[in-house]
C-alpha positions as CSV (number, residue, x, y, z in Angstrom):
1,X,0.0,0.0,0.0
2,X,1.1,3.6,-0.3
3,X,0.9,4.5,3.5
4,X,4.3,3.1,5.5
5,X,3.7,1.4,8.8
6,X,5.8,4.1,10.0
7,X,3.4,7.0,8.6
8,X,-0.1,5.6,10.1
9,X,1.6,5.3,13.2
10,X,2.7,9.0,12.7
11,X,-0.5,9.8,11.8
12,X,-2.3,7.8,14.7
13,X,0.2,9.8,17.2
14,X,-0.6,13.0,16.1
15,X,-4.5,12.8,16.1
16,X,-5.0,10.2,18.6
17,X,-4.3,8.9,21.8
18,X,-1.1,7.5,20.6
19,X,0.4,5.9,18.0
20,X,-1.3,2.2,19.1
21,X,-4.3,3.7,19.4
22,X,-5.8,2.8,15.8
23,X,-9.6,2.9,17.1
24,X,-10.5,6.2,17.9
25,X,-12.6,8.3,16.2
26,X,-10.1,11.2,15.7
27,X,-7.4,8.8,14.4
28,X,-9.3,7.6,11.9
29,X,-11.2,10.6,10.6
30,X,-7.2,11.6,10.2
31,X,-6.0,8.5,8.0
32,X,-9.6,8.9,6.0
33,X,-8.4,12.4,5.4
34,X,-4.8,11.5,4.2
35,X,-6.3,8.7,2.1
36,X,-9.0,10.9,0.4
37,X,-6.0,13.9,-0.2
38,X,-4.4,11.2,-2.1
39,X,-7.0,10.0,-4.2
40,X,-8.0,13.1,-5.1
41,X,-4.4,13.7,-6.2
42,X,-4.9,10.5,-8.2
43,X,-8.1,11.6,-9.8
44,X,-6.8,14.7,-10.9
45,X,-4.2,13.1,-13.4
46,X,-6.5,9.8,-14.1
47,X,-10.1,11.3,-14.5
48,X,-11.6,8.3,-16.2
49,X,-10.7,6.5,-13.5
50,X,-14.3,5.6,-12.1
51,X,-13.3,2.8,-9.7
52,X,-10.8,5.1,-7.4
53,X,-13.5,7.7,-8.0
54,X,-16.2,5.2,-6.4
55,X,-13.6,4.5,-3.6
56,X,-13.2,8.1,-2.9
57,X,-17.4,8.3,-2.8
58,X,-17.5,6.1,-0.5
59,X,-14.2,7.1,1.9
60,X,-15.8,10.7,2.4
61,X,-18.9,8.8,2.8
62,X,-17.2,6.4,6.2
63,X,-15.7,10.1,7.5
64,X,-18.7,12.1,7.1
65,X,-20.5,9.3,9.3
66,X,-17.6,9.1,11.9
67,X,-18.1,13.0,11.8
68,X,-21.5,13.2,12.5
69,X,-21.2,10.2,15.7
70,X,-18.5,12.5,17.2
71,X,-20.2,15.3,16.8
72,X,-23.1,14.3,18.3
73,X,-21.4,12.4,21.2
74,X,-18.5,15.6,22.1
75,X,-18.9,18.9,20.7
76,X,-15.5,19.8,21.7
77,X,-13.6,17.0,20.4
78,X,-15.4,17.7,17.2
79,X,-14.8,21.3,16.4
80,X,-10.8,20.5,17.4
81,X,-10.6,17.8,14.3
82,X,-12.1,20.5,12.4
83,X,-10.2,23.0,13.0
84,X,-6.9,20.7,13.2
85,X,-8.0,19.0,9.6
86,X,-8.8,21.9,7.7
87,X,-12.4,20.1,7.3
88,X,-14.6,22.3,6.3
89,X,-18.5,21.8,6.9
């Protein structure tokens, strides 16, 4: 895969708990973000490529729903992934 061991952990560090700590919501709305980033990149220089495009459908379609369940379970922790992510809503 494109994504080192090294760089989710880096990733999981940063936005999680720590860089074991592959299950929290944060965490993983960060690795959706990276991975959507570079599909888009992707789509820009392949644009008939419909499968990636499907993938990348249904990627902002995983963080939108891990978006909404932290929004409505901490405000707080929310609007800091936001504002951290450059997400805009």
């Amino acid at each position: 895969m494109y994504l080192s061991k090294e760089a989710k952990e880096e990733i999981f560090a940063k936005h999680g708990k720590g860089k074991n700590d592959t299950g929290s919501a944060e965490g993983q709305i960060a690795l959706f973000t990276h991975r959507i980033t570079h599909l888009t990149e992707h789509l820009k220089k392949n644009r008939k490529d419909y499968n990636t495009e499907r993938s990348l459908v249904m990627l902002v379609g995983k963080r939108r729903s891990l978006l909404d369940y932290l929004k409505k379970k901490d405000v707080l922790r929310y609007r800091a992934i936001i504002k951290e992510l450059g997400i805009r809503k």
